[in-house]
C-alpha positions in Angstrom: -15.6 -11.7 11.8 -16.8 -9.6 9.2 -15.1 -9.1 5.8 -12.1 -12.1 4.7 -10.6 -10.1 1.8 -12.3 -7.1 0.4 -12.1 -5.2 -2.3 -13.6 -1.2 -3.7 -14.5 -1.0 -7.3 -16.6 0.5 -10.1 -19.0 -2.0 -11.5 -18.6 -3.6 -15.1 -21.2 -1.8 -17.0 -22.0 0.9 -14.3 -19.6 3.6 -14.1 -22.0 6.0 -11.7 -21.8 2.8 -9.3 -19.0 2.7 -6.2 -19.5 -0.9 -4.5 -17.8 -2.8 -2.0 -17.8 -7.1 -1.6 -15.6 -9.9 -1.3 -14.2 -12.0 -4.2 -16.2 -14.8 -5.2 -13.1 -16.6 -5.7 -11.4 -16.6 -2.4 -8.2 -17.2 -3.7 -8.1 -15.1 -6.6 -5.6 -12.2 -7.1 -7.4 -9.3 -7.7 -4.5 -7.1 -9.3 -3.3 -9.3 -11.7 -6.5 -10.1 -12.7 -8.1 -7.3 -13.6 -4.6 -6.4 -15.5 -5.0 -9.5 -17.7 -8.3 -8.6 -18.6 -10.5 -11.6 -16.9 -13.4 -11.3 -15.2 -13.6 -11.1 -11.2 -17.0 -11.5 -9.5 -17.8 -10.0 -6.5 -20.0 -10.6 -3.1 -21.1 -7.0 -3.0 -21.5 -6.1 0.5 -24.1 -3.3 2.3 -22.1 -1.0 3.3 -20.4 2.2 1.5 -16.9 2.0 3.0 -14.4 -1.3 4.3 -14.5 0.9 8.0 -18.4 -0.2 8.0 -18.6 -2.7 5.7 -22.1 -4.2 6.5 -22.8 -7.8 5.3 -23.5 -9.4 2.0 -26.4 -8.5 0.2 -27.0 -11.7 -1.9 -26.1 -9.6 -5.0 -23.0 -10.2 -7.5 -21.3 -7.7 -9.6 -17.8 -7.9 -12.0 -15.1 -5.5 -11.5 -15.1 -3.1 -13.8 -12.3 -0.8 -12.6 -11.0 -1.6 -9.1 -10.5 1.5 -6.7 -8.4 2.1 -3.5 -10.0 0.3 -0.7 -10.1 3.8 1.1 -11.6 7.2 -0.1 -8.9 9.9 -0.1 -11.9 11.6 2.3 -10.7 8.7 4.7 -7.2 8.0 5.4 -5.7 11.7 6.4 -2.6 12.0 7.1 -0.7 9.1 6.0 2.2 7.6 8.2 5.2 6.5 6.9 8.0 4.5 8.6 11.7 4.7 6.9 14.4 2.4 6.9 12.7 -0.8 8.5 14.3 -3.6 7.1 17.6 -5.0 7.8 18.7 -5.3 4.8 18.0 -2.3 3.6 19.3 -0.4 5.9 22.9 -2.1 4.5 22.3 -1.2 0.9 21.5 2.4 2.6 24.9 1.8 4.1 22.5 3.7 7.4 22.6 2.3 10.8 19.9 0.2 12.2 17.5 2.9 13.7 16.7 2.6 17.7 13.4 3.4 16.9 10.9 3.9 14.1 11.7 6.7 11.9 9.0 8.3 10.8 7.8 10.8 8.1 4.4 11.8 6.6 2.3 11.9 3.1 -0.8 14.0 2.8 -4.0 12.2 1.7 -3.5 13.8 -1.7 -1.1 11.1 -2.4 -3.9 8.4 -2.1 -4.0 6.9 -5.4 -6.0 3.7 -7.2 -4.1 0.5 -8.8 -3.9 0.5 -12.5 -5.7 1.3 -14.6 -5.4 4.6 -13.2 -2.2 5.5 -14.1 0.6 6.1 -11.2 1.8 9.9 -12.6 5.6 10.4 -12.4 5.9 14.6 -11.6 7.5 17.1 -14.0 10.4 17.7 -11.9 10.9 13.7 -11.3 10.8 13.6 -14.7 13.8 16.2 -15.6 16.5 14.8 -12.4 15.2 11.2 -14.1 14.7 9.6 -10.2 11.3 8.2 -9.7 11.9 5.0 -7.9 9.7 2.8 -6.3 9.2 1.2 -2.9 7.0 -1.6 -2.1 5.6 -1.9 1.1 2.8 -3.6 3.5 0.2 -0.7 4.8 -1.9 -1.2 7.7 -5.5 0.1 8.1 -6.3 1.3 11.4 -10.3 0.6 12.3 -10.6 2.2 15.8 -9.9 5.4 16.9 -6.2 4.8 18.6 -3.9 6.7 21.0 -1.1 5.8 24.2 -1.6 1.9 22.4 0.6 -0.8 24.1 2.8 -3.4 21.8 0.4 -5.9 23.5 -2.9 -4.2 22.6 -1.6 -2.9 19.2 -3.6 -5.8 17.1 -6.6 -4.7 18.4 -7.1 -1.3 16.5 -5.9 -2.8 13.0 -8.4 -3.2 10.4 -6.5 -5.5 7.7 -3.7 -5.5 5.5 -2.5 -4.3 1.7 -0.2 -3.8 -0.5 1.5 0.0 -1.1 4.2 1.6 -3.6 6.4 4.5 -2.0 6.5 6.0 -5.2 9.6 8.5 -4.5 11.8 11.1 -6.5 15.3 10.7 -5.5 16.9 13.4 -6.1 14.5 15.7 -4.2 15.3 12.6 -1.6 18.8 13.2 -1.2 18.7 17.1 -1.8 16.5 17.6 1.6 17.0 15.7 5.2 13.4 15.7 5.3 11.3 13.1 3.3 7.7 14.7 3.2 8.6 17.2 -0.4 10.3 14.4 -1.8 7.5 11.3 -1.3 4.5 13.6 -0.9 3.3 14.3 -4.4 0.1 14.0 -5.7 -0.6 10.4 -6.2 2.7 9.3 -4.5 0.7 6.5 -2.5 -1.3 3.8 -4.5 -2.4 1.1 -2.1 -5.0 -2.3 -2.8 -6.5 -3.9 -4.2 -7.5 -5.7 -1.5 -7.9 -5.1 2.3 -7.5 -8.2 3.9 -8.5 -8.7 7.7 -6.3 -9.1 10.5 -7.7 -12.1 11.8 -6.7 -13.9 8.2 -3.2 -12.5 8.9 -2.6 -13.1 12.7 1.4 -12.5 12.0 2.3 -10.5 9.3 5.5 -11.2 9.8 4.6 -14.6 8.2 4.0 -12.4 4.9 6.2 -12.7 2.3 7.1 -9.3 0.0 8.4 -9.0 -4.3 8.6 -6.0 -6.2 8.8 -6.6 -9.6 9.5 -3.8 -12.7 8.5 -4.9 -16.4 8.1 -8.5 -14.9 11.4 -8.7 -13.7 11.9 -9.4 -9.6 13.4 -6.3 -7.8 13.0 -6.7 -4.3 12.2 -10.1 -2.3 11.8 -10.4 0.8 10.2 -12.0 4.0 8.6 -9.6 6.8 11.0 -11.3 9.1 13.0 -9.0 8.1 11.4 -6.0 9.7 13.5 -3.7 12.0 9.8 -2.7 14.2 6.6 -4.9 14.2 3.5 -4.0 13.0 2.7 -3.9 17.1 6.0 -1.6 17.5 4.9 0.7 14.7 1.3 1.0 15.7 2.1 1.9 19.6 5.3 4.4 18.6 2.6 5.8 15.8 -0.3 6.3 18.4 2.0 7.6 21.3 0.5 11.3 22.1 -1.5 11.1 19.0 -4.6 10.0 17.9 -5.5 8.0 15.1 -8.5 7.7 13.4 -10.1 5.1 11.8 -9.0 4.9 8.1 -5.4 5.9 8.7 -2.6 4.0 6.7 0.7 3.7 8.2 2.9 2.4 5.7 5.7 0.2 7.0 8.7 0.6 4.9 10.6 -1.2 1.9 12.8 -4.2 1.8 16.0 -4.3 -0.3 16.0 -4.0 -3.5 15.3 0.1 -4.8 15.8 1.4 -7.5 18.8 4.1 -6.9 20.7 1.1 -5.0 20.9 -1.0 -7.8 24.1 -1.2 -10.3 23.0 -0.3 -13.2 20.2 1.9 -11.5 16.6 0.3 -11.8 14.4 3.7 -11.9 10.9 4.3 -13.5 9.4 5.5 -16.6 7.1 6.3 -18.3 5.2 3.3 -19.5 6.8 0.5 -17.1 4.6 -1.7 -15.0 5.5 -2.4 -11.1 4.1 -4.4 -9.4 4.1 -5.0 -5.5 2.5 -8.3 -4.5 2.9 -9.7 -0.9 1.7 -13.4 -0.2 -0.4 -15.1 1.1 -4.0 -13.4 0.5 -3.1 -10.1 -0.3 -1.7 -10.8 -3.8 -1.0 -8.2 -6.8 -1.0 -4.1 -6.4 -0.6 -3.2 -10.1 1.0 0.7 -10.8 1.5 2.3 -14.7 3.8 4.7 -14.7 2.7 8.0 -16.7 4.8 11.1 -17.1 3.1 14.2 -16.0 1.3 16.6 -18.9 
């Protein structure tokens, strides 16, 4: 195996510098580490991208400003699957889906964890509706197409951590999903890619979304609808994917436009998706557009 837990950043002191490596501390959270200010050292790795990471180099480096763990050059088309857990699907009062619904984001929604901020649009802005949605993506490392449930494991990468930044009322205006999850920047995913072989089951994963510090969603990935193994084979039926593409897997219970008072974000507030064990602590700022 190659890589454990991997991160893409921009070197303390270095800015003209994009380097990839492992934590030193294997146990670290990334995210809420480089929020708080502390120092994380990295195993900085040969290569120039996590789908050909290379091997350690015997060098070190801090964090100075962690990055997506893809290029937006990458991922393409991102896949998204709605309305995949259970209880979600009841606060949606919507029926449990026979299979994986499924809509897309363009790569332009690729975005970093904070510091960069996560941008809230004009228009989200004005119907006040950007909500959040915190989800486990999946990296696909080998070209895939036609994959079986049984094979599926074998063209994932690793594991993060994803927001489905969203503006309701666009949402619930449209029966299509694409306009209304599809803006620039709509997608932040990492910090850290994480192997498949550390997560055999993802469904052992546990999921929290928290606004301002305050828990929003919690849930286990027991309670997926569709497997990552159902998602990857529906995903690749008839189509090819290429290495680098992100399928996102949808959001527990818990969103913002379900909650009573409504829990929606601003400009200023923190969310923060972090699913445990290994992955840890995707860290968003919310900004309203200029």
């Amino acid at each position: 195996m190659g890589f454990q837990r991997i991160v893409r950043f921009i070197p303390k002191g270095d800015e003209s510098k994009i380097l990839l490596g492992e934590p030193v501390d294997a146990s670290v959270d990334v995210g809420l580490a480089v929020r708080d200010g502390k120092d994380v050292t990295v195993n900085v790795y040969s290569g120039t991208s996590v789908l050909a990471a290379g091997s350690p180099t015997g060098e070190t480096a801090v964090i100075g400003r962690v990055l997506s763990p893809l290029a937006r050059s990458e991922v393409g088309t991102i896949r998204c699957i709605g309305l995949n857990y259970k209880k979600h699907a009841e606060e949606a009062k919507m029926s449990i889906p026979d299979i994986p619904t499924l809509f897309l984001k363009p790569d332009t929604c690729l975005a970093d964890p904070a510091p960069a901020p996560t941008i809230i649009p004009k228009h989200t802005i004005a119907s006040d509706s950007a909500d959040y949605e915190s989800e486990l993506a999946i990296v696909i490392g080998k070209e895939a197409k036609n994959v079986s449930e049984a094979d599926a494991l074998d063209y994932v990468l690793g594991y993060t951590a994803c927001n489905d930044i969203s503006s309701r009322a666009s949402q619930f205006a449209q029966t299509q999903w694409c306009y209304s999850k599809g803006f620039d920047g709509a997608c932040p995913i990492g910090p850290v890619l994480v192997a498949k072989e550390v997560i055999p089951d993802a469904g052992k994963l546990h999921l929290r979304g928290l606004k301002n510090g305050k828990v929003l969603q919690d849930s286990p990935l027991t309670d997926l609808i569709f497997s990552v193994q159902q998602i990857v084979s529906f995903v690749s039926a008839g189509t090819t994917l290429q290495p680098g593409t992100i399928i996102i897997t949808g959001t527990p219970a818990g969103v913002g436009f379900a909650k009573k008072p409504q829990e929606l974000l601003h400009d200023g507030d923190e969310f923060i998706v972090e699913i445990l064990p290994h992955i840890g602590s995707l860290v968003n700022v919310m900004k309203n557009e200029e």
